[in-house]
N, C-alpha and C positions, 0 to 999 in steps of 0.2 A: 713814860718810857717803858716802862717795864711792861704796862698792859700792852702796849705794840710787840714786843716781843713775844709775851704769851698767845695771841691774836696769828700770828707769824706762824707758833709752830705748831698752834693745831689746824692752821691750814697744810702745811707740809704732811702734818701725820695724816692728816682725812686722802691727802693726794696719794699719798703712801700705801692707803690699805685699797686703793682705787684700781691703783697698779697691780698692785698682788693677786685683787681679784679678776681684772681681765687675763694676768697669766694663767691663773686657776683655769679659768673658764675653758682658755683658745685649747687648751691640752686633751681637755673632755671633750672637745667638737672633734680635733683632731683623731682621738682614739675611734669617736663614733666611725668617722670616716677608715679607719684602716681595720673594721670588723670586715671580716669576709661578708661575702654577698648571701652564704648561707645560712651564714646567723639573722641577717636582719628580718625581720617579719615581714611575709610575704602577704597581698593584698589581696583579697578577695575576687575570684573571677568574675565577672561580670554575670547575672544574672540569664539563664538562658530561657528566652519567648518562645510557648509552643505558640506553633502556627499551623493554623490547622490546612490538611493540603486542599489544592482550588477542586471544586464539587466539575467532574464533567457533565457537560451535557449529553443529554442521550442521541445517539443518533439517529434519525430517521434512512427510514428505509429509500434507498434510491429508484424512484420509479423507473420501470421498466421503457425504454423507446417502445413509440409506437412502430406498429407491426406493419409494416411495407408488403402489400404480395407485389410479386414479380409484374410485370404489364407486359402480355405474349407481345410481342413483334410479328406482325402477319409480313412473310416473303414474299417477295418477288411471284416465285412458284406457286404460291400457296392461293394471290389472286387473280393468277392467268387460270390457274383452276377450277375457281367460284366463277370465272367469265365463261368458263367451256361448259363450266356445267349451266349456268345461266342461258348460253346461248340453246343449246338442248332441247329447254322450252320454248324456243320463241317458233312463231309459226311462218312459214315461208316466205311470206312479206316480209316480217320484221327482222328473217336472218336476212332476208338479201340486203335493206335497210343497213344491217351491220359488215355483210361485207363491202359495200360500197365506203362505207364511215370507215374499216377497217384499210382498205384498200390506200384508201387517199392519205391517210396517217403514214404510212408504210411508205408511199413512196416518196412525200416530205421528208420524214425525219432518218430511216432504214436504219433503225435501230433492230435489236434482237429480241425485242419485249414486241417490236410491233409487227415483226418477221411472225413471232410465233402466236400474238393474237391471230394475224390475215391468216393463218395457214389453219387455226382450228376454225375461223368461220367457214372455211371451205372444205373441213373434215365433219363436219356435224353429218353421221349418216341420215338417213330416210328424208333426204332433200332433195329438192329436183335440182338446184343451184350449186352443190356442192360438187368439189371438183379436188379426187384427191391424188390425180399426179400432180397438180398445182401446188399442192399441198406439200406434198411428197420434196418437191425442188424450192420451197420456199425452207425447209426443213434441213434441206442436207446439208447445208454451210456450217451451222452448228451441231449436226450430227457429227461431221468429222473431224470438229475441232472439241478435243476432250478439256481444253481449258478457257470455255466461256461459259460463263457463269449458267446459260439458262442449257448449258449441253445434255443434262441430265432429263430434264422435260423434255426439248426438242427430240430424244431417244425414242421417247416412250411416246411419244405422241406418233414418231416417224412408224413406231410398232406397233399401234391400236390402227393406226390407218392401214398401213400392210394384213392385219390380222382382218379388219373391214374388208378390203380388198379379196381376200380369200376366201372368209365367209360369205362375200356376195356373188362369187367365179361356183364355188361348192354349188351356193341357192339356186346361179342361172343354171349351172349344169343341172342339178335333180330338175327344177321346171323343164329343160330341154328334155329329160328323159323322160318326164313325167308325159309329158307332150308325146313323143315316141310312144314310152305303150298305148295312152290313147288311141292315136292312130292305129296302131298294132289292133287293139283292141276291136274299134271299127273297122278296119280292115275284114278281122275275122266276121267279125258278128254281119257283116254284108254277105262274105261266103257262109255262113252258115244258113243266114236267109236265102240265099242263091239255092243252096243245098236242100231246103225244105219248101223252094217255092218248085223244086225240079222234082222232089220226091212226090210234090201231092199231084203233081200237074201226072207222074207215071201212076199216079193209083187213079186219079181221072181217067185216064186214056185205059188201062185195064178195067175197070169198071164199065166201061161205051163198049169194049171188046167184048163181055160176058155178057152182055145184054141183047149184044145180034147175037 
């Protein structure tokens, strides 16, 4: 009995000092907990990684566009002109050839392109074919109208023919005159034979005179 008792209360003392020390204990957790935030030791920043910055590439040079020239546009104008001057050369067959071919266009379509072909194939001077009051009236419609396109040709064309026309009134005149002095010329030069055929015929007749 007695060892049950003893047994008894050193289980009660060992439970005793069990107690004591979890009270110990919970007080020191607690103090930890109520230090300020600046007391407690602060933890190591985290390491910082150099990184090295990204390598650029180089850049290449941006090639230049290719080099475009312009491509002339030939007008309107520009090949009724290469046609005048083409016709120029042709020889009397081959322009009547073209005013006939011009002709028939002209009065199919009666456009202004083929108004002013017909009218230079019939202004081509030193032609026997050429006809340039025909010329002249195929021309004025567009000379008086200052807002169609080919008005500025048809002008000039309307004023190389006009200026033809004068130069070849000037030519027939000096030939007419040239024609006159001739005559004039002969004219004289018959009397002046008149004149030396009368002069020798009176030195004849005085010479038969001194001889009787």
């Amino acid at each position: 009995m007695i060892a049950r008792l003893t047994v008894a209360a050193s289980f009660f003392a060992l439970a005793a000092c069990a107690t004591t020390g979890e009270e110990s204990a919970a007080p020191d957790a607690s103090a930890e907990a109520a230090k300020p935030a600046s007391t407690r030791p602060r933890s190591a920043p985290p390491a910082k990684v150099a990184v090295a910055p990204p390598v650029a590439e180089p850049e290449l040079p941006e090639e230049p566009p290719p080099l475009r020239l312009p491509v002339p546009r030939v007008s309107e104008v520009e090949l009724l002109l290469a046609e005048f001057e083409r016709m120029r050369r042709l020889s009397a067959a081959e322009l009547g050839r073209e005013q006939d071919a011009a002709r028939q266009v002209f009065n199919q379509t009666r456009t202004d392109n083929a108004r002013v072909r017909y009218a230079m194939t019939l202004a081509v001077p030193g032609i026997a074919g050429n006809d340039e009051i025909r010329a002249l009236d195929l021309l004025e419609p567009l000379v008086k109208n200052p807002a169609a396109p080919l008005h500025g040709l048809a002008f000039l064309m309307a004023a190389y023919i006009q200026e033809q026309r004068r130069l070849a009134m000037q030519v027939h005149g000096l030939q007419q005159n040239a024609q006159g002095l001739q005559q004039n010329v002969q004219a004289l030069q018959q009397k002046l034979d008149a004149l030396r055929t009368l002069e020798r015929s009176l030195s004849e007749r005085e010479a038969a005179g001194r001889r009787r």
